[in-house]
TIRO-2110 file (N, C-alpha, C; in Angstrom, 1 decimal):
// TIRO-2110
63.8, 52.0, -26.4, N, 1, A
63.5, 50.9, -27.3, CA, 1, A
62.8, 49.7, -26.6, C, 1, A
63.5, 49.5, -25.3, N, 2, A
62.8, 48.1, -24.6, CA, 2, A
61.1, 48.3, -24.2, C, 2, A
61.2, 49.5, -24.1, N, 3, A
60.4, 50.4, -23.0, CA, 3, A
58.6, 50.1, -24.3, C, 3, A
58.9, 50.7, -25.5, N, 4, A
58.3, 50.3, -27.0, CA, 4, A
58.2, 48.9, -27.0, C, 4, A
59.2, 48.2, -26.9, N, 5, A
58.4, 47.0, -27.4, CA, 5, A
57.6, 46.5, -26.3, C, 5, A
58.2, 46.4, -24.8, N, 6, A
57.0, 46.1, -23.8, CA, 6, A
55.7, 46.9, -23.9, C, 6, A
55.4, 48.0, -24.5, N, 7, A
54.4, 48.7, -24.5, CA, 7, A
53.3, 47.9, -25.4, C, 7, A
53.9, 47.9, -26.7, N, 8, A
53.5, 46.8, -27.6, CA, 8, A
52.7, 45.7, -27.0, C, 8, A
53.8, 45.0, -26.1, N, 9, A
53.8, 43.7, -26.1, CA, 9, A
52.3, 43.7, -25.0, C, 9, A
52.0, 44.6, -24.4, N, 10, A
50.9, 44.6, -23.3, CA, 10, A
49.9, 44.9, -24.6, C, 10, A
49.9, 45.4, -25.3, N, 11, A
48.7, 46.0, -26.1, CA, 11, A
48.3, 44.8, -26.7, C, 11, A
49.3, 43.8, -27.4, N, 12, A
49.1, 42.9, -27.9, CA, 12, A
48.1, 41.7, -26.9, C, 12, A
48.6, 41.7, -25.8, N, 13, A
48.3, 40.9, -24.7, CA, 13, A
46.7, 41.3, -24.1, C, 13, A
46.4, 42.8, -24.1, N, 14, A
45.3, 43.4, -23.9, CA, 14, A
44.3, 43.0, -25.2, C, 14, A
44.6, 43.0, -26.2, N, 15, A
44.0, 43.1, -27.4, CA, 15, A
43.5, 41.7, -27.6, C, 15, A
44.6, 40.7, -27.4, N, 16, A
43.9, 39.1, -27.2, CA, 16, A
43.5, 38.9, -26.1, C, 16, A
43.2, 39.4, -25.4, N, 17, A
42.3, 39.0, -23.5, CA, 17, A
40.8, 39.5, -24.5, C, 17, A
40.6, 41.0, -24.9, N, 18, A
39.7, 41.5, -25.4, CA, 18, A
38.8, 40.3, -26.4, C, 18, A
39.6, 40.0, -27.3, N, 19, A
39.0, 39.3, -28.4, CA, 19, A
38.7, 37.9, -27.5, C, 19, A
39.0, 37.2, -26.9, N, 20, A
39.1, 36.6, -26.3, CA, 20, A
37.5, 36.7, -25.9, C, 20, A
37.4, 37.2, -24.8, N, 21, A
36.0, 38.0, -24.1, CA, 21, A
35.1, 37.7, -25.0, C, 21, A
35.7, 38.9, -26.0, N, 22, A
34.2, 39.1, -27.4, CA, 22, A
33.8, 37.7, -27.6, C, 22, A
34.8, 36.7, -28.1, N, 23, A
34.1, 35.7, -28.7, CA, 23, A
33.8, 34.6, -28.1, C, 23, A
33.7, 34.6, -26.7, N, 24, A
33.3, 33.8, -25.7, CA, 24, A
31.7, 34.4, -25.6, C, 24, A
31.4, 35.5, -25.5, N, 25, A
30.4, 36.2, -25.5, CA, 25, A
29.1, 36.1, -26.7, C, 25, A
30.2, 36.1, -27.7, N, 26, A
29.3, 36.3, -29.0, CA, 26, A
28.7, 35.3, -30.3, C, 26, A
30.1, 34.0, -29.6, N, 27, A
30.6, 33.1, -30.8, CA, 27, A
30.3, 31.9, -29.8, C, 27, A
30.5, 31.6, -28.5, N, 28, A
29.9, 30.6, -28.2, CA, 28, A
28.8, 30.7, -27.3, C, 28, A
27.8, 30.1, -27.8, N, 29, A
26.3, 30.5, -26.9, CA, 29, A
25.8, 29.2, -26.7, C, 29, A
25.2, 29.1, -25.2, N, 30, A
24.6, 27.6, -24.8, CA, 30, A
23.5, 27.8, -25.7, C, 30, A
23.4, 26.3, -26.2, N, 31, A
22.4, 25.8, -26.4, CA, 31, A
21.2, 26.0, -25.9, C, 31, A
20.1, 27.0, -26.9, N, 32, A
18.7, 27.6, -25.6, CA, 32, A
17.9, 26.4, -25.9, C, 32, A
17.2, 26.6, -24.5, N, 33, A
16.6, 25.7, -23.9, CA, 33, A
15.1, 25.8, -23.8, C, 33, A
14.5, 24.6, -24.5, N, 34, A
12.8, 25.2, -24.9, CA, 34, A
12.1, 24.6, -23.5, C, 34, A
11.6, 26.2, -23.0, N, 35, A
10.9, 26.5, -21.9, CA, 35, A
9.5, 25.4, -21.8, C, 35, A
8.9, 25.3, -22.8, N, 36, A
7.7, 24.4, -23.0, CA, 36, A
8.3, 22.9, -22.5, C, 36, A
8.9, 22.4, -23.7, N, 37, A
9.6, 20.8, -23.1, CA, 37, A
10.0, 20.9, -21.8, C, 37, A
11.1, 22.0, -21.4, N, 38, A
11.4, 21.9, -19.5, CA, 38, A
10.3, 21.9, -19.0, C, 38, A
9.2, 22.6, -19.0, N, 39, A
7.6, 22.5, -18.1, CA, 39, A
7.1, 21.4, -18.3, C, 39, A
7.1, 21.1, -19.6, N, 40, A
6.5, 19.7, -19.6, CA, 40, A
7.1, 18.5, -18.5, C, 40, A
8.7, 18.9, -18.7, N, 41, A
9.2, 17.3, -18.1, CA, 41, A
8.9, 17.4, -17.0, C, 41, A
9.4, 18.2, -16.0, N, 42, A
9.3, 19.3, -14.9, CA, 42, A
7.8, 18.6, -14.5, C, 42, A
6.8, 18.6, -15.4, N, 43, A
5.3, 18.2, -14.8, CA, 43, A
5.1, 17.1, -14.7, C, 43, A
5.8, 16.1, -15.7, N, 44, A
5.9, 14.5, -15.3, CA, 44, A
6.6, 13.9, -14.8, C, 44, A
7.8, 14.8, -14.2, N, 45, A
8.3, 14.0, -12.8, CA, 45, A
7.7, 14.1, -11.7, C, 45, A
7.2, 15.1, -11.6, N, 46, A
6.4, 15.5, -10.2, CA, 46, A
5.3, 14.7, -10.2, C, 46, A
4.9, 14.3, -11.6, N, 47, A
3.6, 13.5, -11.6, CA, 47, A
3.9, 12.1, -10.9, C, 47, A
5.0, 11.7, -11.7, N, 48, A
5.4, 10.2, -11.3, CA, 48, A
5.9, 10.3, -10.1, C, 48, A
6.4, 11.7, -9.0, N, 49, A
6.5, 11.6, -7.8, CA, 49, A
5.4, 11.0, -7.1, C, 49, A
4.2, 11.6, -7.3, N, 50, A
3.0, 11.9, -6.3, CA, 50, A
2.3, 10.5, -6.8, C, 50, A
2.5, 9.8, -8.0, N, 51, A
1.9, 9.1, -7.9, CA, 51, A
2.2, 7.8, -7.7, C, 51, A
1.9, 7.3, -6.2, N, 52, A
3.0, 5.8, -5.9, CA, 52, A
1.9, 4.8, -5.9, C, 52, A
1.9, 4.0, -6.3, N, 53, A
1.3, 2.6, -6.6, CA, 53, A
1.3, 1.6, -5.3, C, 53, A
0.3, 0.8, -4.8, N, 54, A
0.9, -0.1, -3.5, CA, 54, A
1.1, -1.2, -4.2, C, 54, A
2.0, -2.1, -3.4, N, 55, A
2.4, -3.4, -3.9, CA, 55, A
1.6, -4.4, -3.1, C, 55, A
0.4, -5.3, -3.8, N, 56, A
-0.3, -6.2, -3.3, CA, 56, A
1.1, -7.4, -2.4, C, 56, A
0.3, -8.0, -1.5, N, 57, A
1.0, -9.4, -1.0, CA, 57, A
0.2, -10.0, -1.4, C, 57, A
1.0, -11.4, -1.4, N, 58, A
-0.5, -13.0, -1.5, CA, 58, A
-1.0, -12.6, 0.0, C, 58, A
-2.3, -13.2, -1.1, N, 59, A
-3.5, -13.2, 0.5, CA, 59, A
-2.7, -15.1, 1.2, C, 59, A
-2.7, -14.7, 2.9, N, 60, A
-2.5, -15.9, 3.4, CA, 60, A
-3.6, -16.0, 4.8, C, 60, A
-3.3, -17.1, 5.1, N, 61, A
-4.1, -17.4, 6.7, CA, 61, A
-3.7, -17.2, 8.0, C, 61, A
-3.8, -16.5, 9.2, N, 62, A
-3.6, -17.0, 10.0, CA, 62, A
-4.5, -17.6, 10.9, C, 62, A
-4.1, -18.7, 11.9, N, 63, A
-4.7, -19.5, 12.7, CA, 63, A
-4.5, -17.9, 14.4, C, 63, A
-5.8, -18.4, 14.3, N, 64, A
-6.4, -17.6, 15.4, CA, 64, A
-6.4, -18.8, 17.0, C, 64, A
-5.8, -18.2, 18.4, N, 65, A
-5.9, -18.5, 19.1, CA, 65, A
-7.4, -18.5, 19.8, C, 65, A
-8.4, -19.9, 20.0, N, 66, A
-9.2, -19.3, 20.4, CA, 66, A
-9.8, -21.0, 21.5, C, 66, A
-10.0, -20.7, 22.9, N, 67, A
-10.0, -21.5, 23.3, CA, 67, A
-11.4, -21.8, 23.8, C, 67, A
-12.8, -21.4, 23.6, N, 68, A
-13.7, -21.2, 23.7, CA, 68, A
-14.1, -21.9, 22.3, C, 68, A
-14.3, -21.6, 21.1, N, 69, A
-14.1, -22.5, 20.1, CA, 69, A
-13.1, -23.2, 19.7, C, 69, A
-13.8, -23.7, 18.7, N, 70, A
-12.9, -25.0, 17.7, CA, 70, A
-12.1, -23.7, 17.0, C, 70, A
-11.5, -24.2, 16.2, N, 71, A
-10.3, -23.5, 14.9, CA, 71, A
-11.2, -22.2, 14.4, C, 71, A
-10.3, -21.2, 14.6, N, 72, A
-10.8, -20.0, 13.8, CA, 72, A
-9.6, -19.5, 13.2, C, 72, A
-9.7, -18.3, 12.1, N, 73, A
-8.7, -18.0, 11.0, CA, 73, A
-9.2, -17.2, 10.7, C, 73, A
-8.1, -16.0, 10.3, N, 74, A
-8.4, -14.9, 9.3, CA, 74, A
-7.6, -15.1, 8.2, C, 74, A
-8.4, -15.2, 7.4, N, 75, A
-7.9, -14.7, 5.8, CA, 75, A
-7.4, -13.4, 5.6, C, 75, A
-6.1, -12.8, 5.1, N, 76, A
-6.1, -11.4, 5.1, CA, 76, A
-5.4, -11.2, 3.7, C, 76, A
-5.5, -10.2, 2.7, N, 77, A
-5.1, -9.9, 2.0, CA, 77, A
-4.2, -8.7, 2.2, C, 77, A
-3.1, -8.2, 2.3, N, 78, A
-2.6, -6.6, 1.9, CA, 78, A
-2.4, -6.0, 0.8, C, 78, A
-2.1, -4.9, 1.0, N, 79, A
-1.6, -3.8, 0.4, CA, 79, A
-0.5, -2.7, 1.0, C, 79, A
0.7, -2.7, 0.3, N, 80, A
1.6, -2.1, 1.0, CA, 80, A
1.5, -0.6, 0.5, C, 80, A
1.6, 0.5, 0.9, N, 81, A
2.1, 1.4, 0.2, CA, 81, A
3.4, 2.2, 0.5, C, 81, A
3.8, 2.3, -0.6, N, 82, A
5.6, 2.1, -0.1, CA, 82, A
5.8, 4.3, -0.4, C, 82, A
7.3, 4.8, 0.5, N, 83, A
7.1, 6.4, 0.3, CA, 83, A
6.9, 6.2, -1.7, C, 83, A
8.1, 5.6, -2.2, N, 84, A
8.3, 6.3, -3.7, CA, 84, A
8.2, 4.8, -4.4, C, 84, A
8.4, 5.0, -5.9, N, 85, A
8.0, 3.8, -6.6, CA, 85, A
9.2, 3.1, -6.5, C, 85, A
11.0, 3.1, -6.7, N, 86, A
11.5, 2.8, -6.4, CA, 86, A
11.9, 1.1, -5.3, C, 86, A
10.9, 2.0, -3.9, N, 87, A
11.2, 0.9, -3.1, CA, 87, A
10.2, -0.3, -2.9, C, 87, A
9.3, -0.4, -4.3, N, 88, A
8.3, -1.8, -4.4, CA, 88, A
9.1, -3.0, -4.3, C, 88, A
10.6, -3.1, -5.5, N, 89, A
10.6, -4.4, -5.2, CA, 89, A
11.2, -4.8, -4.1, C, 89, A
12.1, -3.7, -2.9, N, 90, A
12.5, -4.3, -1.6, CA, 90, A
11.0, -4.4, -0.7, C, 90, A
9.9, -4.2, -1.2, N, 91, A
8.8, -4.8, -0.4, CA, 91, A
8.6, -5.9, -0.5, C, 91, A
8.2, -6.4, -2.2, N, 92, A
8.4, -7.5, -2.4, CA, 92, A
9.1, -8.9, -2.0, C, 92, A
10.5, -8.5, -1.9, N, 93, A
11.4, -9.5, -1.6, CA, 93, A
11.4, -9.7, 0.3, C, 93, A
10.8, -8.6, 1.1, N, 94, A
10.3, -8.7, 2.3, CA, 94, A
9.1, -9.2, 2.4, C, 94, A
8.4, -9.5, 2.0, N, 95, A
7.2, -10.4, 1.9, CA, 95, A
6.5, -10.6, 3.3, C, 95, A
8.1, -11.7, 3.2, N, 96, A
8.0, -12.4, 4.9, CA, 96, A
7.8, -11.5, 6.1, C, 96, A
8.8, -10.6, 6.1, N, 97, A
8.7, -9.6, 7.0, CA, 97, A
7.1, -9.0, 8.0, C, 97, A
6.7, -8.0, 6.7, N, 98, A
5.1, -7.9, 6.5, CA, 98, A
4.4, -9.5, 7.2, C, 98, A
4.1, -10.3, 6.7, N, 99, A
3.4, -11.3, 7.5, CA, 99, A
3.8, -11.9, 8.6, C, 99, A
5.2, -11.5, 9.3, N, 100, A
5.6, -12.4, 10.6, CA, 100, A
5.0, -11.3, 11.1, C, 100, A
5.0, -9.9, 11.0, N, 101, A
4.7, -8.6, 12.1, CA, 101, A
3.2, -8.7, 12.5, C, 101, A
2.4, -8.9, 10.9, N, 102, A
0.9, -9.5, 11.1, CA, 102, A
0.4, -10.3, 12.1, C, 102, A
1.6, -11.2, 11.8, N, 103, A
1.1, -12.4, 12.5, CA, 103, A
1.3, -12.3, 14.1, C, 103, A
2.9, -11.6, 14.4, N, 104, A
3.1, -11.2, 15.5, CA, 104, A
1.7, -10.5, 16.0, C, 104, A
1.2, -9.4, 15.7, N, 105, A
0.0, -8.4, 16.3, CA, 105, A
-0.9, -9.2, 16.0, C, 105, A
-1.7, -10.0, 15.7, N, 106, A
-3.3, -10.5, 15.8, CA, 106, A
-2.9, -12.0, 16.9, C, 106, A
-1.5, -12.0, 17.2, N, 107, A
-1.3, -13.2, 18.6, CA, 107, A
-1.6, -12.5, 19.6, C, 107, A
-1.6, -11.5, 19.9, N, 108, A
-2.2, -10.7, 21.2, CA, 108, A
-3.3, -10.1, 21.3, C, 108, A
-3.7, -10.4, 20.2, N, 109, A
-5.9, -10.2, 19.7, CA, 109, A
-6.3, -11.0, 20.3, C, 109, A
-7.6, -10.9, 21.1, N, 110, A
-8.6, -11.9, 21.1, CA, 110, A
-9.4, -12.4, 20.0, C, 110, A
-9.7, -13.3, 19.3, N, 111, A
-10.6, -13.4, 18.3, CA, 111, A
-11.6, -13.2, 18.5, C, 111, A
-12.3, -12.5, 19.4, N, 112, A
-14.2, -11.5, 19.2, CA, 112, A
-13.5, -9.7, 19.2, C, 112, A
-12.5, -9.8, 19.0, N, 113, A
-11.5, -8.4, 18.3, CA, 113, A
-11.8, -8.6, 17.0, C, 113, A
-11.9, -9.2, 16.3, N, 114, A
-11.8, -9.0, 14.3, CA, 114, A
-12.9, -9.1, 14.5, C, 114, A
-14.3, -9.4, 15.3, N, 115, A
-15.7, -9.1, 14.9, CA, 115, A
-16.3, -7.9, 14.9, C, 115, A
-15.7, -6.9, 16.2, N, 116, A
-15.7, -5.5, 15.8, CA, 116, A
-15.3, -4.3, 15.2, C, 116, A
-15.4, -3.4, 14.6, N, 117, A
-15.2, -2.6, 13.6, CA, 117, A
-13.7, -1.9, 14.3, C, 117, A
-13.8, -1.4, 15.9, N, 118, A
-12.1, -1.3, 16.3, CA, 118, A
-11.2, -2.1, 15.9, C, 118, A
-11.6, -3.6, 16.4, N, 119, A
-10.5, -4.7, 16.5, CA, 119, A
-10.3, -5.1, 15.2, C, 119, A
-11.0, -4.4, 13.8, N, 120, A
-10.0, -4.5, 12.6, CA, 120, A
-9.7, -3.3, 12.5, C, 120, A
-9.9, -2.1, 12.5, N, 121, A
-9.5, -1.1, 12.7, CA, 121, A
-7.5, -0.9, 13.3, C, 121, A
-7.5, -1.5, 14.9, N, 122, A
-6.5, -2.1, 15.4, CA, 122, A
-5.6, -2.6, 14.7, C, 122, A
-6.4, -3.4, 14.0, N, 123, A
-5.3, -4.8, 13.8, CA, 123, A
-4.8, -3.5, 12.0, C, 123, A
END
């Protein structure tokens, strides 16, 4: 008698594992996924990867060492270009940074260096 109802009781247990299965299989189905919209988006991130924008600086002056003439200066304008779009505005708020380094490198220029096509090249 025990022997029957444990027999049962496995069939019953087998029988709900089964149904189980089935309706995991049959009754709940992901949400399909339209292959066109994924390619699309897929194409506009990659777009907005590749395409990074530079972040202008104010144009400023520097005073040129030059002891052969009076006062000379270069006017310089930049353009930064940064790896992703992201890191524009920590360019921005570095500003300063960018024009001390400038400034640093054209102090060890001669000023008849920015007349030739190396010595902006260089700089």
């Amino acid at each position: 008698m025990v022997q029957k109802v444990l027999i049962i009781l496995n069939l019953v247990v087998a029988l709900l594992g089964a149904g189980i299965v089935f309706y995991s299989h049959t009754m709940i189905k992901p949400v399909p996924t339209d292959q066109n919209l994924e390619a699309e988006a897929l194409k506009q991130n990659a777009l907005s990867n590749t395409q990074v924008s530079t972040v202008p600086l104010k144009k400023f002056v520097i005073n040129l060492h030059s002891s052969a003439t009076g006062l000379r200066y270069l006017e310089l304008e930049m353009n930064v270009l940064p790896f992703s779009n992201d890191q524009q505005e920590i360019i921005k708020s570095s500003e300063h940074i960018f024009k001390d380094a400038v400034i640093d490198i054209t102090s060890y220029l001669d000023p008849d260096d920015f007349n030739s096509v190396p010595g902006k090249i260089l700089l």
